[in-house]
C-alpha positions, 0 to 999 in steps of 0.5 A: 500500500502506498503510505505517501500524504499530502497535509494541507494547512492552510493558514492566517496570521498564526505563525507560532501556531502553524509551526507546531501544526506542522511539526506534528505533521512532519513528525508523523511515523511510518508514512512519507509526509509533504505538507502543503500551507496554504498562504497569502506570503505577503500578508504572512511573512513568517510563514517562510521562515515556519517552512524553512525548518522542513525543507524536505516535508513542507512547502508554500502553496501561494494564494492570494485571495481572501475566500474561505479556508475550503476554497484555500483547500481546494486550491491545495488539492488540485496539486496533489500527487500522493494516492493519499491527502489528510487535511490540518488546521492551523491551531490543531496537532496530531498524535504521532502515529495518526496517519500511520494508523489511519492508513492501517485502517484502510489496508485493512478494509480494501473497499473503503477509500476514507478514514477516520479516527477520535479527536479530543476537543480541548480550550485554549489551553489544551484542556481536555473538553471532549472526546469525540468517537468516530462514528459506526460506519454502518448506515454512516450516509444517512446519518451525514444527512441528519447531522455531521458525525465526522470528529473534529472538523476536517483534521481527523480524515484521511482520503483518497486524492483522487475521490476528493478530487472526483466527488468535487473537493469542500466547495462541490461539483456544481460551480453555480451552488451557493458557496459555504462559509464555514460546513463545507467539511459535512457537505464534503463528507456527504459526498464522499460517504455516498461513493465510499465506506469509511474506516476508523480508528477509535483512539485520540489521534486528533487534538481539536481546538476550540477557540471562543475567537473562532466562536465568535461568527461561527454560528451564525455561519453555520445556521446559514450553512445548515439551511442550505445544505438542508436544501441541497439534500432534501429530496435525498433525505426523504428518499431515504426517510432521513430527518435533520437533527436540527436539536444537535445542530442548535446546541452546536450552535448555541454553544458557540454563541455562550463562547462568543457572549452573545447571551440572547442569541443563545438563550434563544437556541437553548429554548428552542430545543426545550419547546422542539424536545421537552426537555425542561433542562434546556429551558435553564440552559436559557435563562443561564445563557441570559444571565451568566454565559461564562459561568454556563460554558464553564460548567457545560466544559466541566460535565463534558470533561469527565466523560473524557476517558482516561485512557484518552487522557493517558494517551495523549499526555504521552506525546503532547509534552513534545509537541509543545516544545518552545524548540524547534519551533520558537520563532525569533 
């Protein structure tokens, strides 16, 4: 099996970041490793001097527009040349056998063409948050169409090239489609799913940082983003008798909405999965919304950590000392 990837970052402004990104891209065990960043070199200057550490495994992609970061991906993609391409944002690491590890996964299952493994949500710090299990392949296309149940936004997949070349990469195969702001990773693995099973690894091999800095437009992009993807895949859903999860999605987005302290905005979320559900503890996650947004999310963080496994826990303090490192990669 060919163990060659293609990592694509792209990045903005976050050179301290990207060069730990990148690191643990580089330091990847049992695999042939090139990463791509993705980046305007005018507006990030040391975004040379991040790749000028690894001459041999990471090299500049220049782009110069201003669109979202799926648009910067796909621009990366086209250049592809390994069988295999993994996607890494700027502000996430990986475990050191995660690569090597998904693509064992796929030599184990022929027929799939994609994988997947755990990720662990942390906060700014690197507190762990959550753990976030790979889903069950079985029925997994109907399942993408209610709801995204891919772990950690796009760092924890791993794909064919030529599939997510094929399938139309994050901005779709229909040019004239509405553009997506911040969700084309669940349109991307709708399509995928359609054309391909998944393989999976259910260990932490994805560290997912949630930033309240990203938090704070993220919702309401991804209500608008959810709307039309609801559109684009109707007439599939009721094909196949599928309905929107539109209560995960409302957490989701209400979540990011405390991070951010838009209070009302959240109150407003919570209380409608209260009246769709009737579940009355939502109905408190309003009015704490309203009232102490800071205090919510930090109990919400503390009742999701402890469903952390410990093992988990264990597996990622294994590495994550070394990843964090002020050297090499303490720019001066």
């Amino acid at each position: 099996m060919d163990r060659s990837v293609t990592v694509i970052t792209p990045t903005y402004g976050r050179p301290e970041l990207l060069a730990r990104a990148v690191a643990s891209a580089v330091a990847q065990r049992d695999v042939d490793v090139e990463v791509h960043v993705v980046a305007n070199p005018d507006e990030d200057p040391l975004t040379h001097e991040v790749l000028e550490r690894w001459p041999a495994h990471a090299r500049l992609v220049p782009w110069r527009g201003r669109e979202n970061a799926g648009v910067k991906r796909d621009h990366a993609l086209a250049g592809v040349t390994t069988e295999w391409v993994a996607f890494l944002d700027d502000d996430d690491l990986w475990a050191p056998d995660n690569l090597a590890e998904q693509l064992d996964a796929l030599d184990a299952a022929p027929e799939c063409s994609w994988s997947c493994g755990g990720s662990l949500h942390v906060d700014e710090d690197l507190r762990p948050l959550a753990a976030a299990h790979p889903p069950d392949p079985e029925y997994l296309h109907d399942r993408l169409l209610a709801a995204n149940v891919i772990p950690g936004g796009v760092g924890g997949v791993v794909v064919r090239s030529e599939l997510a070349r094929r399938v139309g990469g994050f901005g779709g195969p229909d040019p004239e489609a509405t553009p997506l702001r911040v969700s084309e990773d669940w349109d991307l693995w709708i399509r995928l799913s359609a054309r391909s099973s998944i393989a999976t690894v259910d260990r932490p091999l994805h560290l997912y940082r949630v930033s309240s800095q990203s938090s704070s437009h993220t919702a309401n992009a991804e209500s608008a983003d959810r709307q039309v993807i609801t559109e684009r895949y109707r007439a599939e859903r009721a094909s196949s008798s599928v309905e929107l999860d539109d209560d995960a999605a409302a957490h989701y987005e209400a979540r990011h909405d405390v991070r951010a302290g838009r209070r009302w905005a959240a109150a407003e979320r919570f209380a409608g999965i209260a009246l769709r559900s009737r579940r009355p503890a939502y109905l408190a996650y309003a009015l704490a919304a309203a009232a102490a947004p800071q205090v919510l999310d930090q109990m919400i963080n503390r009742r999701s950590a402890r469903g952390v496994p410990v093992e988990w826990i264990n597996e990622v303090s294994s590495w994550l000392p070394a990843a964090l490192s002020p050297r090499p990669w303490a720019l001066t």
